[in-house]
Predicted model as a PDB file, atoms N, CA, C, CB and O in Angstrom, pLDDT in the B-factor column:
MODEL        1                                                                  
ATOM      1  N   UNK A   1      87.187 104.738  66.605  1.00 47.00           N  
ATOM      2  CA  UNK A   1      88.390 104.848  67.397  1.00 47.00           C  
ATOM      3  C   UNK A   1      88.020 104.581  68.842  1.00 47.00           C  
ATOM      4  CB  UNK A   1      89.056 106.239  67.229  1.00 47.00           C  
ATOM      5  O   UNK A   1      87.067 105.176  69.345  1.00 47.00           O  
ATOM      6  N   UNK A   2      88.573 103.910  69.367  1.00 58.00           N  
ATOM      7  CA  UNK A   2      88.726 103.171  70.706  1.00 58.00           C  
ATOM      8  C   UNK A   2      89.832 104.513  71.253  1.00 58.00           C  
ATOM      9  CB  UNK A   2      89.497 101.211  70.577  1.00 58.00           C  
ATOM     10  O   UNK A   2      90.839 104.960  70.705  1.00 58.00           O  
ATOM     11  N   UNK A   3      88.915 105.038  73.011  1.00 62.00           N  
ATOM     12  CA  UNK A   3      90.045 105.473  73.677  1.00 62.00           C  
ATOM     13  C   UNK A   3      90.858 104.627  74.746  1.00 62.00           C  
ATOM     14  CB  UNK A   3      89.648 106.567  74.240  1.00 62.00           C  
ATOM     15  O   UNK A   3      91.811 104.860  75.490  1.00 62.00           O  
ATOM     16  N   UNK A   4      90.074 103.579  74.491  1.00 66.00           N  
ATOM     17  CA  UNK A   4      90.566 102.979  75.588  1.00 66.00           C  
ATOM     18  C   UNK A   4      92.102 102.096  74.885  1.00 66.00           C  
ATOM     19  CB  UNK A   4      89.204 101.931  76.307  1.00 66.00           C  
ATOM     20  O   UNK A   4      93.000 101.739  75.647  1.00 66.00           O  
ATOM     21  N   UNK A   5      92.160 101.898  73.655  1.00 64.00           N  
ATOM     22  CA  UNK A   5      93.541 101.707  73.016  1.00 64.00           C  
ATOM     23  C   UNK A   5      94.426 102.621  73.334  1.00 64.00           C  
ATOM     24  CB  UNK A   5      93.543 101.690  71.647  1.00 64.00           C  
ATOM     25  O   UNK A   5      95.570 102.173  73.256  1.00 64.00           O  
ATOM     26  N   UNK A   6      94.365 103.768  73.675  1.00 63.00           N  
ATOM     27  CA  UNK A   6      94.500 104.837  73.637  1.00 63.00           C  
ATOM     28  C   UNK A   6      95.772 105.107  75.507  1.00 63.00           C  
ATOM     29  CB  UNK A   6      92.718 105.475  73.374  1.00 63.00           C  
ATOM     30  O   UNK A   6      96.903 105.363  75.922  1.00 63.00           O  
ATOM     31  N   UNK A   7      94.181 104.736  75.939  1.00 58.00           N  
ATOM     32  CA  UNK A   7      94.894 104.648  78.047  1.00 58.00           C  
ATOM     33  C   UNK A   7      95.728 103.593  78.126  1.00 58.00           C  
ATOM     34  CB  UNK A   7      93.556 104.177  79.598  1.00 58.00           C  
ATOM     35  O   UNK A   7      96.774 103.621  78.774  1.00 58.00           O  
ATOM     36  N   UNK A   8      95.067 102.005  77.079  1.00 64.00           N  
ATOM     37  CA  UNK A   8      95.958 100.846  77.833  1.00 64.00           C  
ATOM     38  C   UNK A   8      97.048 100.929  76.517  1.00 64.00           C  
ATOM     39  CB  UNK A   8      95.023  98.981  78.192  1.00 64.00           C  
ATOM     40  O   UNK A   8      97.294  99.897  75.892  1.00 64.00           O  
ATOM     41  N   UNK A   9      97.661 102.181  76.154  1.00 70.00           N  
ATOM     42  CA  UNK A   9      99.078 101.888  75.955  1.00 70.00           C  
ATOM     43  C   UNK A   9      99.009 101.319  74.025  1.00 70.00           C  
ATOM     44  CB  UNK A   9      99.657 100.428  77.368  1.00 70.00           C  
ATOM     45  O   UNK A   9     100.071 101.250  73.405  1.00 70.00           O  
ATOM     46  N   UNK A  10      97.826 101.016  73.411  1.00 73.00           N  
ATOM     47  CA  UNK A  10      98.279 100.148  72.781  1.00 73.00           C  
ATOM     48  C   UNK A  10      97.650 100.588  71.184  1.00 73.00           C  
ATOM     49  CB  UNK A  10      97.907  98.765  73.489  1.00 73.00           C  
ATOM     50  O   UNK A  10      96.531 100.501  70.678  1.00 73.00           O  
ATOM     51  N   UNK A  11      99.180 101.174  70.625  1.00 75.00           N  
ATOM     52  CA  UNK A  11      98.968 101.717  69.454  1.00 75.00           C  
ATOM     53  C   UNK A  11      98.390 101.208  68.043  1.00 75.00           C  
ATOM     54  CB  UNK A  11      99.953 102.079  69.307  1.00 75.00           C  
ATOM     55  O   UNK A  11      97.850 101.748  67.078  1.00 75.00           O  
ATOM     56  N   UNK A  12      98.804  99.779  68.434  1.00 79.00           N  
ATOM     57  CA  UNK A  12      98.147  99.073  67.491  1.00 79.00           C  
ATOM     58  C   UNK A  12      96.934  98.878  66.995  1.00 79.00           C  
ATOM     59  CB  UNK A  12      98.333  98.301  67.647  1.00 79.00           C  
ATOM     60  O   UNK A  12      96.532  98.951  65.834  1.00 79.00           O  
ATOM     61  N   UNK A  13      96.430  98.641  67.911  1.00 81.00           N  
ATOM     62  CA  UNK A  13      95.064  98.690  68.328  1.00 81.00           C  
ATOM     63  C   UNK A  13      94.112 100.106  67.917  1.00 81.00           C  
ATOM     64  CB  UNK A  13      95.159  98.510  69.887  1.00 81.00           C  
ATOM     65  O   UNK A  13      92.916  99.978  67.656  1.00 81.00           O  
ATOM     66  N   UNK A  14      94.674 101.216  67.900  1.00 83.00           N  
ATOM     67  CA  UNK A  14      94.215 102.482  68.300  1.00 83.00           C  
ATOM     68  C   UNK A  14      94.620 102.892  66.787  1.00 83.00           C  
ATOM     69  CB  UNK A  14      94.948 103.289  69.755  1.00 83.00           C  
ATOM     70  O   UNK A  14      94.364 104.059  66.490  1.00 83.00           O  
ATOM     71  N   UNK A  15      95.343 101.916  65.584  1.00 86.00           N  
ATOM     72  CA  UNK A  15      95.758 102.100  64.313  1.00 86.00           C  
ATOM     73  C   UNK A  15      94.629 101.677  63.555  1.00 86.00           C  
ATOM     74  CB  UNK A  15      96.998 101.413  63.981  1.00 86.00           C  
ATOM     75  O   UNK A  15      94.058 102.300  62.661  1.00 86.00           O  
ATOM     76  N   UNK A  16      94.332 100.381  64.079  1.00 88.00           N  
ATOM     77  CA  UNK A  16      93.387  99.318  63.395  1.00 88.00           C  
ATOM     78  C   UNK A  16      92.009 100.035  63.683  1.00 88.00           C  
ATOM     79  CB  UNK A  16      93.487  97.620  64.099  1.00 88.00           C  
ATOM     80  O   UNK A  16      91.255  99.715  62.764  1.00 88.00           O  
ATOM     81  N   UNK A  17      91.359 100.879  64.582  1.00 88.00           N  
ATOM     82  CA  UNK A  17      90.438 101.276  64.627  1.00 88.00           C  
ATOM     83  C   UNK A  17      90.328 102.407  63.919  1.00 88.00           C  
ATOM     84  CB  UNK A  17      90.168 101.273  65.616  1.00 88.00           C  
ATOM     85  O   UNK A  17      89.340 102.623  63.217  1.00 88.00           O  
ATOM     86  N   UNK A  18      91.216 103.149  64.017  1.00 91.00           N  
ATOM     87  CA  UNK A  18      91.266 104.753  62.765  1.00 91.00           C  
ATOM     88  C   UNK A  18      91.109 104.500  61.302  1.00 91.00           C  
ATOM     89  CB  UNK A  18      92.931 105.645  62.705  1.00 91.00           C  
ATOM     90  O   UNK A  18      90.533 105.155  60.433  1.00 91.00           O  
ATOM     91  N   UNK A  19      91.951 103.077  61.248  1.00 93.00           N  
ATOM     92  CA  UNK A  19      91.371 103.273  59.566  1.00 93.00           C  
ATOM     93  C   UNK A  19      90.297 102.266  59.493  1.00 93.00           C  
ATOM     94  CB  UNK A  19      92.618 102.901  58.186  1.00 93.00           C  
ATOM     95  O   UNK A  19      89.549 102.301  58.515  1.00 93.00           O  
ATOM     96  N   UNK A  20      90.117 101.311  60.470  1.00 94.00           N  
ATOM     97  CA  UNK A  20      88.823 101.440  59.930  1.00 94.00           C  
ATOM     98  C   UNK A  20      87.813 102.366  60.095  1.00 94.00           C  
ATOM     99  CB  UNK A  20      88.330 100.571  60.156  1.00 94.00           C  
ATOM    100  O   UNK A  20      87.027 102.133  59.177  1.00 94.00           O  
ATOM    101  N   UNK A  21      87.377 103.327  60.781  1.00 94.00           N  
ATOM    102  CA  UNK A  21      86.607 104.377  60.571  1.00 94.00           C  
ATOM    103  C   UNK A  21      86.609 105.269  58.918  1.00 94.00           C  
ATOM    104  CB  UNK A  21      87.072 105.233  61.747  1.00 94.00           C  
ATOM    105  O   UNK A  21      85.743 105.845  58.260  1.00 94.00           O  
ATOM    106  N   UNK A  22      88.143 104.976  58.734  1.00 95.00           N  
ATOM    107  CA  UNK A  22      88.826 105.713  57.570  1.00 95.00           C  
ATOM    108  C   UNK A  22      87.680 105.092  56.217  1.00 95.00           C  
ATOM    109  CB  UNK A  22      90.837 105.152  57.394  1.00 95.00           C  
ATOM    110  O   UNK A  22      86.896 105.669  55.464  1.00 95.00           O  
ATOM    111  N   UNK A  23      88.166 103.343  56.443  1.00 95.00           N  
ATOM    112  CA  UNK A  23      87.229 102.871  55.375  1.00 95.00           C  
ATOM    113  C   UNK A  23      85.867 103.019  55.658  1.00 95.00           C  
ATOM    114  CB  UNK A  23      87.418 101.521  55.070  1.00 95.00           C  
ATOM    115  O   UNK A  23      85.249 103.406  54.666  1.00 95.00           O  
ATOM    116  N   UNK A  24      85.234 102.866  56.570  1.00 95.00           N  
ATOM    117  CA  UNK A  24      83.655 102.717  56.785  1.00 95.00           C  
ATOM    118  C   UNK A  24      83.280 104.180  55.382  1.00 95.00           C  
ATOM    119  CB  UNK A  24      83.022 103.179  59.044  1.00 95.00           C  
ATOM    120  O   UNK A  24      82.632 104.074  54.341  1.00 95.00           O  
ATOM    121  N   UNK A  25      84.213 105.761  56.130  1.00 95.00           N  
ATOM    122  CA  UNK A  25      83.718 106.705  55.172  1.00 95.00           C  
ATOM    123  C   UNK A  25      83.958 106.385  53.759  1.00 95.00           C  
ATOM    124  CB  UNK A  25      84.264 107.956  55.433  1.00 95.00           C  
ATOM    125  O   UNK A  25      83.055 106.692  52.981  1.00 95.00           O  
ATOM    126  N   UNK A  26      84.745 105.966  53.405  1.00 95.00           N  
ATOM    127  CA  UNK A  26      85.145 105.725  51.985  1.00 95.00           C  
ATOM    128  C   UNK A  26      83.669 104.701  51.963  1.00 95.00           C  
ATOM    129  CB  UNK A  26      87.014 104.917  51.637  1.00 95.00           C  
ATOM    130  O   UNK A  26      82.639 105.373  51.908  1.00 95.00           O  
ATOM    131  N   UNK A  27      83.496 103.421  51.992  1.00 95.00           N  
ATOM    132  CA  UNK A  27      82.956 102.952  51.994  1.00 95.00           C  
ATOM    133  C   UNK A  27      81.041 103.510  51.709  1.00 95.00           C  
ATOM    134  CB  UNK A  27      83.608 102.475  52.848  1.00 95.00           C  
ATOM    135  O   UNK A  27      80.108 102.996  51.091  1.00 95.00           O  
ATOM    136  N   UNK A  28      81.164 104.549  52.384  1.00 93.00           N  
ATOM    137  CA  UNK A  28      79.901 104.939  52.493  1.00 93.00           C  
ATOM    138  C   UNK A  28      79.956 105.532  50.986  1.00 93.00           C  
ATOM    139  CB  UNK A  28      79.533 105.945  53.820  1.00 93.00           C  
ATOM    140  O   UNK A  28      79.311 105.060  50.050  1.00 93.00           O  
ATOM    141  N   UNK A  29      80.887 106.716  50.896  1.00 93.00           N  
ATOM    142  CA  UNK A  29      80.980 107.274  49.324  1.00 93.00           C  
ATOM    143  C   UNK A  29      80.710 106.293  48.044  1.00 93.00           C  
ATOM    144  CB  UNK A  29      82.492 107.805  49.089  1.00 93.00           C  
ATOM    145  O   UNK A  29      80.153 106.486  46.963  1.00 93.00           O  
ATOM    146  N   UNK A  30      81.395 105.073  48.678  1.00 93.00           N  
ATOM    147  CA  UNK A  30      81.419 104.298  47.116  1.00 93.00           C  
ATOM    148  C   UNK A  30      80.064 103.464  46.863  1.00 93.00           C  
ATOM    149  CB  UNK A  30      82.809 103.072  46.988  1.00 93.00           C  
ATOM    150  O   UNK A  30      79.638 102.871  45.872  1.00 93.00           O  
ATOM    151  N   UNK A  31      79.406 103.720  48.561  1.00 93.00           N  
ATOM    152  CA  UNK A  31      77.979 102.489  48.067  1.00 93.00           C  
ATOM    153  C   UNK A  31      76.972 103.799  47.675  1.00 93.00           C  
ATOM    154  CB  UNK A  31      77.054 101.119  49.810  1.00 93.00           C  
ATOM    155  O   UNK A  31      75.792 103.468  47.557  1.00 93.00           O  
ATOM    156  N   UNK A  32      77.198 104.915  47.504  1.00 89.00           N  
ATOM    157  CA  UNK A  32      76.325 106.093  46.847  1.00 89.00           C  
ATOM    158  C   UNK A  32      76.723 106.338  45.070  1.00 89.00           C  
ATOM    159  CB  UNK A  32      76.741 107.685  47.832  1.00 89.00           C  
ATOM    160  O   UNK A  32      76.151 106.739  44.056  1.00 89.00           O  
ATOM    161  N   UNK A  33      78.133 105.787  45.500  1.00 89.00           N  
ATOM    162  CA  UNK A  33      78.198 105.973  43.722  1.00 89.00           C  
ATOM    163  C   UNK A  33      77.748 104.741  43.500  1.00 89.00           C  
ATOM    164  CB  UNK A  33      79.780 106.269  42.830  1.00 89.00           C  
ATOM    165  O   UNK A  33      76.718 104.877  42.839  1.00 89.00           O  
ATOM    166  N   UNK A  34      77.937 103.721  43.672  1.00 90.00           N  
ATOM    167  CA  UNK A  34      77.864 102.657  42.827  1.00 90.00           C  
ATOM    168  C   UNK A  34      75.497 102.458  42.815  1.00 90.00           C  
ATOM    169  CB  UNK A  34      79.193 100.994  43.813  1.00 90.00           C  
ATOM    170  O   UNK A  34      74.622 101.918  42.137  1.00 90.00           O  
ATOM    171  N   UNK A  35      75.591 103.066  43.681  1.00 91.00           N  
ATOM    172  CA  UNK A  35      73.859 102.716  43.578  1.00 91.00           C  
ATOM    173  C   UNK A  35      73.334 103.910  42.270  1.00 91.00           C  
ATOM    174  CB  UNK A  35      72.821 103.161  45.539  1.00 91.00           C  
ATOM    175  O   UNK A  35      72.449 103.611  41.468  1.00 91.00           O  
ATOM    176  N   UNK A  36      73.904 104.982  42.254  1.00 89.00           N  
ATOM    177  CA  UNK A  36      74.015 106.010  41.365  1.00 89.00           C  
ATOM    178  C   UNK A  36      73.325 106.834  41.944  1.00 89.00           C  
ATOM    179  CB  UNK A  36      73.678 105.827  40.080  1.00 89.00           C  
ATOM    180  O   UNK A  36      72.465 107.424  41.290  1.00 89.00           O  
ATOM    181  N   UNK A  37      73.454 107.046  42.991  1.00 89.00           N  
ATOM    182  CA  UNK A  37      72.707 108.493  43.641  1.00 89.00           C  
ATOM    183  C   UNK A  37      73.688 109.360  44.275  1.00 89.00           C  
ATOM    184  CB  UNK A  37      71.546 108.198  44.872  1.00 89.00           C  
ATOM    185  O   UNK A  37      74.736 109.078  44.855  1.00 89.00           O  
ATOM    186  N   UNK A  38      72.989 110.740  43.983  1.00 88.00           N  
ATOM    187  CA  UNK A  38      73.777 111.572  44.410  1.00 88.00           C  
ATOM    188  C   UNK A  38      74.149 112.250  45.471  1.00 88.00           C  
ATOM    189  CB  UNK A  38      73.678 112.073  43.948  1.00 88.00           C  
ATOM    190  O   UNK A  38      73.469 113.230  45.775  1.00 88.00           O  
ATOM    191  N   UNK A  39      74.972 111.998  46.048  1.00 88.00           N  
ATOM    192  CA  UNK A  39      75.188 112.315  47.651  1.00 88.00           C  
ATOM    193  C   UNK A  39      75.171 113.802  47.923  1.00 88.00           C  
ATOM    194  CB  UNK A  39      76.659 111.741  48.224  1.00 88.00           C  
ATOM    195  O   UNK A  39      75.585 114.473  46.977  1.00 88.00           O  
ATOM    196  N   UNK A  40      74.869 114.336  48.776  1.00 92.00           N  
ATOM    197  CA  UNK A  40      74.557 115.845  49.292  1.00 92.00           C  
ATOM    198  C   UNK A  40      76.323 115.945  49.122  1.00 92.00           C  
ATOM    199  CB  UNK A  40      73.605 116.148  51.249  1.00 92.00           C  
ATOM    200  O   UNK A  40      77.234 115.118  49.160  1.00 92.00           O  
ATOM    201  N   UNK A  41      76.242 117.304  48.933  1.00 93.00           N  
ATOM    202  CA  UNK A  41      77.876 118.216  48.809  1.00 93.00           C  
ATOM    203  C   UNK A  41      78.182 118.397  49.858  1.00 93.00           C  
ATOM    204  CB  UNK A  41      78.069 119.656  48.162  1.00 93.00           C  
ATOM    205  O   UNK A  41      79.386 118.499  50.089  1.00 93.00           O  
ATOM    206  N   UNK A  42      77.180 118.520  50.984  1.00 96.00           N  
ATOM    207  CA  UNK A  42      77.406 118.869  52.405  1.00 96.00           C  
ATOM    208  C   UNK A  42      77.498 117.668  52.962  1.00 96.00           C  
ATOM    209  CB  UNK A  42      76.375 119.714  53.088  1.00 96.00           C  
ATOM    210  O   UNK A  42      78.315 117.843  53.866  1.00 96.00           O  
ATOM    211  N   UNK A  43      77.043 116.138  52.990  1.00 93.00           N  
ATOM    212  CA  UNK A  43      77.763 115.648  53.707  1.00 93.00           C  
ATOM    213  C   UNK A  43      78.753 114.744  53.276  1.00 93.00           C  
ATOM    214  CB  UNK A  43      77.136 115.264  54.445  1.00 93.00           C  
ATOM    215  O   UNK A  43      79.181 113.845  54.000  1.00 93.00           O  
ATOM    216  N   UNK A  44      79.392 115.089  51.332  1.00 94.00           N  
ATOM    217  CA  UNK A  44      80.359 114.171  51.298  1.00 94.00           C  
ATOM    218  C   UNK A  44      81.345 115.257  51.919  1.00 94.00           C  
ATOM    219  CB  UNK A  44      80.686 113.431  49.804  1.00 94.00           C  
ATOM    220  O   UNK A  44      82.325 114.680  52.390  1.00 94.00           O  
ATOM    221  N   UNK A  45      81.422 116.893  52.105  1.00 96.00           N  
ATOM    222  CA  UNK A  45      82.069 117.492  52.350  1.00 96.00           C  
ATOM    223  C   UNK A  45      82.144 116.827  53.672  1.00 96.00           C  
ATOM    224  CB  UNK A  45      81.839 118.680  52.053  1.00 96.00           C  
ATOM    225  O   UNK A  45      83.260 116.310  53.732  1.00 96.00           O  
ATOM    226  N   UNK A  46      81.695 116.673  54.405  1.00 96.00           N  
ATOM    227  CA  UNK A  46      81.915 116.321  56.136  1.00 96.00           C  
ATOM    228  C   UNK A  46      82.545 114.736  56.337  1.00 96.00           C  
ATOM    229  CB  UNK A  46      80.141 116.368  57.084  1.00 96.00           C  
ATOM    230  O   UNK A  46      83.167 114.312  57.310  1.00 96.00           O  
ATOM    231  N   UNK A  47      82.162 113.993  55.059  1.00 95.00           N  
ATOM    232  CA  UNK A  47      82.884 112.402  55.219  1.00 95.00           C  
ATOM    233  C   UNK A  47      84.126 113.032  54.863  1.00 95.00           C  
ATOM    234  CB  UNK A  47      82.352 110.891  54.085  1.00 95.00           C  
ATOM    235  O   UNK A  47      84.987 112.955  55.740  1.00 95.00           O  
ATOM    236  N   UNK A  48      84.546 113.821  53.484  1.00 96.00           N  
ATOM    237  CA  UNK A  48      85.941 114.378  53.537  1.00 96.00           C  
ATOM    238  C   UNK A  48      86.731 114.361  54.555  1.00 96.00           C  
ATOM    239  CB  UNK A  48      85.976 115.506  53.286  1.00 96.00           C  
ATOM    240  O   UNK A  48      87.740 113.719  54.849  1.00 96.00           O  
ATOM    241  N   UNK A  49      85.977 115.347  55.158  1.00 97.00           N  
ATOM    242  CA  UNK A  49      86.626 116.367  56.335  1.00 97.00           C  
ATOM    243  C   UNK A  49      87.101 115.209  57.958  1.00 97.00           C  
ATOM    244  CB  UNK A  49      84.978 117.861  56.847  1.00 97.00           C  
ATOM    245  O   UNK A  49      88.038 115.098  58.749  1.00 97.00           O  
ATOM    246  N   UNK A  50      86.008 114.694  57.748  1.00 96.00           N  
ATOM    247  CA  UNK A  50      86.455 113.041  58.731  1.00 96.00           C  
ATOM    248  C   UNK A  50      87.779 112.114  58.392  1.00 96.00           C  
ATOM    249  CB  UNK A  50      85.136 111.757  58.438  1.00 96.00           C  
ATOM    250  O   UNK A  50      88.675 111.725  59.142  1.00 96.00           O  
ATOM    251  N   UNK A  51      87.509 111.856  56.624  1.00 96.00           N  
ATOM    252  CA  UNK A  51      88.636 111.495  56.820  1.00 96.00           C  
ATOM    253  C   UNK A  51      90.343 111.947  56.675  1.00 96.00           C  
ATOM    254  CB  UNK A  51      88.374 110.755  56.353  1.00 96.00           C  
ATOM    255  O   UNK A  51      91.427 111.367  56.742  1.00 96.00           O  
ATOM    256  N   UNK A  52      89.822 113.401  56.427  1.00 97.00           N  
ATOM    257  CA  UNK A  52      90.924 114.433  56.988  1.00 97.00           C  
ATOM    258  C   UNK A  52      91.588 113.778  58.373  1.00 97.00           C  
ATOM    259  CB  UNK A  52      90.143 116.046  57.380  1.00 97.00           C  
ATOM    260  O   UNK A  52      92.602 113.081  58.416  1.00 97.00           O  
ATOM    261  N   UNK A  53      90.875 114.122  59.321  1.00 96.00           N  
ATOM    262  CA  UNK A  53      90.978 113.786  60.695  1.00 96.00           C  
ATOM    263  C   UNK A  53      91.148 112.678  60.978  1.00 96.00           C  
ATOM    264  CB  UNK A  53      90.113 114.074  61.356  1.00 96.00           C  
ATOM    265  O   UNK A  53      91.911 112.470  61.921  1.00 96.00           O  
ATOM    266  N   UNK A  54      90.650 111.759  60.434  1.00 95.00           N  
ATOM    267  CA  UNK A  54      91.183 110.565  60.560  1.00 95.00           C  
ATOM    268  C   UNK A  54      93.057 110.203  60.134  1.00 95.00           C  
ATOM    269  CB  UNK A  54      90.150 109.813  59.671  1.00 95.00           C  
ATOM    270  O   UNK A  54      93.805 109.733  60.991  1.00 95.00           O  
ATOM    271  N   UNK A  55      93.484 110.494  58.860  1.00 95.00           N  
ATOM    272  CA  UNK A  55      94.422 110.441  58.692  1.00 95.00           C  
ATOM    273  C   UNK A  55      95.539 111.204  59.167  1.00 95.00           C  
ATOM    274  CB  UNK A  55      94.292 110.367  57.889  1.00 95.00           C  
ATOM    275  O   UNK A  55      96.717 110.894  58.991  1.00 95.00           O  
ATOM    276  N   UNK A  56      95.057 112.360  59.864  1.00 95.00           N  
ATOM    277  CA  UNK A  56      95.961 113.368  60.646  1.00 95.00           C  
ATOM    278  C   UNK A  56      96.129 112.198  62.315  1.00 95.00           C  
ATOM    279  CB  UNK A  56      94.870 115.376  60.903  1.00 95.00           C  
ATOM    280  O   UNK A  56      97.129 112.011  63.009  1.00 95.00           O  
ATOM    281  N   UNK A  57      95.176 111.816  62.418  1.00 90.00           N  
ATOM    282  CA  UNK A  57      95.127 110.617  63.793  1.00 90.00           C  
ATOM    283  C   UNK A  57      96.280 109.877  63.369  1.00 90.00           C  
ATOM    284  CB  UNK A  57      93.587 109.424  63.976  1.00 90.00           C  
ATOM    285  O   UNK A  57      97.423 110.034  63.799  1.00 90.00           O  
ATOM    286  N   UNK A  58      95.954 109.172  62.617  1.00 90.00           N  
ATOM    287  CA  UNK A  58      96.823 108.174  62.137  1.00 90.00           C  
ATOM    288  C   UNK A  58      97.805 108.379  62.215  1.00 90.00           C  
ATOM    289  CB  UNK A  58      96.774 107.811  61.148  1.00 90.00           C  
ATOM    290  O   UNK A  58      98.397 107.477  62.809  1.00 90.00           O  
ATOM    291  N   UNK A  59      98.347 109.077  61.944  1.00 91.00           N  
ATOM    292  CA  UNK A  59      99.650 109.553  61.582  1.00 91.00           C  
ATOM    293  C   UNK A  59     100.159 109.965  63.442  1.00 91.00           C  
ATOM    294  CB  UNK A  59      99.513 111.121  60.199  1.00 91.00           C  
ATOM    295  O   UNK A  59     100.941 109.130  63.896  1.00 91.00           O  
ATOM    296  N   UNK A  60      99.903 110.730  64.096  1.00 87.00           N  
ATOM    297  CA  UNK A  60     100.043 110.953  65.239  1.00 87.00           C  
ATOM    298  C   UNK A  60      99.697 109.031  65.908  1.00 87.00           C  
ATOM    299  CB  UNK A  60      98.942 112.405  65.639  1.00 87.00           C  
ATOM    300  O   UNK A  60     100.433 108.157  66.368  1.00 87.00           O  
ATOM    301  N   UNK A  61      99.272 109.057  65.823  1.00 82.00           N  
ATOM    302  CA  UNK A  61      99.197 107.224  66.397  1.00 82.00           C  
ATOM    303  C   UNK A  61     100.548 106.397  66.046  1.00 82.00           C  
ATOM    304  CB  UNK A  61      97.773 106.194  65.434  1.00 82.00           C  
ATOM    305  O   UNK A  61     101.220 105.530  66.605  1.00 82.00           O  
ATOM    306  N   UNK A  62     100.588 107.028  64.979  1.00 83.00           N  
ATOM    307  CA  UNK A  62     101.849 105.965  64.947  1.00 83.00           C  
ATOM    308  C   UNK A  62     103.374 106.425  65.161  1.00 83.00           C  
ATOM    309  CB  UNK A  62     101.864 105.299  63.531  1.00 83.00           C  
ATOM    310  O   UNK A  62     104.342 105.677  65.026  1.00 83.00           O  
ATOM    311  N   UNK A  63     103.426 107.903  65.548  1.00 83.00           N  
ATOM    312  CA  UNK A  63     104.460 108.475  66.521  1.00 83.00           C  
ATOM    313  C   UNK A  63     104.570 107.790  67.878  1.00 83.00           C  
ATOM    314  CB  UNK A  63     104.148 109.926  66.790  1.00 83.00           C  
ATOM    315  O   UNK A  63     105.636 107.849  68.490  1.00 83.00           O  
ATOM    316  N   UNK A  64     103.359 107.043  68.451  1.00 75.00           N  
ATOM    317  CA  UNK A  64     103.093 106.575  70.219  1.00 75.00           C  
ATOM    318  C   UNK A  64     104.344 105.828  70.303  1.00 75.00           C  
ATOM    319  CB  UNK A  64     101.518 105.410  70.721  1.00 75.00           C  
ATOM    320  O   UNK A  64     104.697 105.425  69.194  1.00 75.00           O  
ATOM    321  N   UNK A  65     104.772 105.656  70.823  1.00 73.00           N  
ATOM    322  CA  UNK A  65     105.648 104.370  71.303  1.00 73.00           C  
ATOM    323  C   UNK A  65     105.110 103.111  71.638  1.00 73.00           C  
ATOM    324  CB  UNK A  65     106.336 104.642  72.443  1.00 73.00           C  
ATOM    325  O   UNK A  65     104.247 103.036  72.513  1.00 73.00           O  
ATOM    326  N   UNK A  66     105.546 102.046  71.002  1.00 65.00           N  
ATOM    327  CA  UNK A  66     105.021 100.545  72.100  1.00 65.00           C  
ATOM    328  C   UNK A  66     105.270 100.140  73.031  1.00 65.00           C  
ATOM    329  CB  UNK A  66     105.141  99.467  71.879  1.00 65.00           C  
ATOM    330  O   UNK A  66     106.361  99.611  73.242  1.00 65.00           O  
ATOM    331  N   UNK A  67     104.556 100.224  73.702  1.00 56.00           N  
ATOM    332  CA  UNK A  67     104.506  99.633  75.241  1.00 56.00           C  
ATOM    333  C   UNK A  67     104.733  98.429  75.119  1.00 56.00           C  
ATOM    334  CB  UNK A  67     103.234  99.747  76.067  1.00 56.00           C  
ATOM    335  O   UNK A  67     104.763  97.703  76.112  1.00 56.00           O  
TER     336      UNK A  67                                                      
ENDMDL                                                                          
END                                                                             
C-alpha cells in the first residue's frame, strides 16, 4: 500500500495496491501448499490476520471519493 495514493487524492491507485498486497499473501500460502510443506500456524495465522486488514482497507478505500 502506497501512502502517497493516499495524500495525492487517488483511490484507485490506493485499491490496486491493497489487493495486491492481498494477493502477494494468498500467494505466499499457495506456493507452501503446492511445494507441500508445512507452513508454521503462527505465521499463516499472521498472513490471515494481514489479510484481514487488508480487506477491512479495502473496503474503507473505496468509501474515498474521486478526486
Amino acid at each position: 500500500m502506497n501512502l502517497k495514493d493516499l495524500a495525492a487524492k487517488d483511490p484507485r491507485s490506493l485499491n490496486g495496491h491493497i489487493s495486491a498486497a492481498m494477493t502477494f499473501a494468498e500467494d505466499c500460502k499457495d506456493g507452501f501448499e503446492e511445494s507441500h510443506m508445512k507452513l508454521d500456524p503462527h505465521i499463516l495465522m499472521k498472513i490471515n490476520s494481514f489479510q484481514d486488514v487488508c480487506s477491512i482497507l479495502l473496503k474503507i478505500s473505496t468509501m474515498l471519493p474521486n478526486f
